[in-house]
N, C-alpha and C positions, 0 to 999 in steps of 0.2 A: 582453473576454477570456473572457467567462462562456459564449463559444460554441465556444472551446476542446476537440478532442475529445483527450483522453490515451489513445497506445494501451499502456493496462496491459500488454500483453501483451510487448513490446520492456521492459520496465522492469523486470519481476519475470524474465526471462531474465537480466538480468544478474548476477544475484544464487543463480538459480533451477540445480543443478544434474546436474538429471535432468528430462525432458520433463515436459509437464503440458498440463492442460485445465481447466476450469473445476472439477469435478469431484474432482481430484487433490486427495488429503490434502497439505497442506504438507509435513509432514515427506517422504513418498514423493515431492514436487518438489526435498527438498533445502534447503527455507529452515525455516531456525532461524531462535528470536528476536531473534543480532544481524542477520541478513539483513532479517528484518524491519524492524527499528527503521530502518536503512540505507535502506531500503528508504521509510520514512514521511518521511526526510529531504529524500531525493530528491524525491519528490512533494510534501513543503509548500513548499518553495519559498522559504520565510521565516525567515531565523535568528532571530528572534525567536518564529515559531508553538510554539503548546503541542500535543504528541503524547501523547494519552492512553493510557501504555504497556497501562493495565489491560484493554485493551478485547484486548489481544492473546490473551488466557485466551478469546475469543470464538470467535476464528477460528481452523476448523479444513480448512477447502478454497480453494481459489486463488479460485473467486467471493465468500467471505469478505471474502478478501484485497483483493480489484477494490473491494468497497463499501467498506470502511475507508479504501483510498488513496483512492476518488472523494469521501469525508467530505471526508480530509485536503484535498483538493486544492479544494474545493469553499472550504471556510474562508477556506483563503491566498488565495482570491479575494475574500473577503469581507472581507480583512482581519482575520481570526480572528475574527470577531463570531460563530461559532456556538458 
């Protein structure tokens, strides 16, 4: 499953509501911090994974955004071991 490619880009649209690009400030995309949080659900994939909301103070552009969910998703592969 670790060859898995997620395309971020279909997953933060649906949340997402104003265009964007890598580049686009969240807010100017439209995601707030519950879209977010929504948003890190979808991607861990595991009702048990822990989502480190603090990290959200972090990011402020959709490629941000892309690293945090590829964390998240990266984990739930791991079984949350990271």
């Amino acid at each position: 499953m670790s060859d898995t490619i997620v395309d971020f880009d279909a997953i933060i649209t649906r949340y997402a509501t104003f265009t964007f690009d890598d580049s686009t400030p969240l807010l100017d995309a439209g995601l707030e911090s519950l879209a977010l949080l929504r948003l890190a659900v979808d991607v861990a994939g595991d009702d048990d994974a822990e989502i480190d909301a603090t990290r959200l103070v972090d990011l402020h552009t959709v490629a941000d955004l892309k690293r945090w969910l590829a964390d998240l998703a990266t984990a739930g592969q791991d079984g949350g071991a990271r």
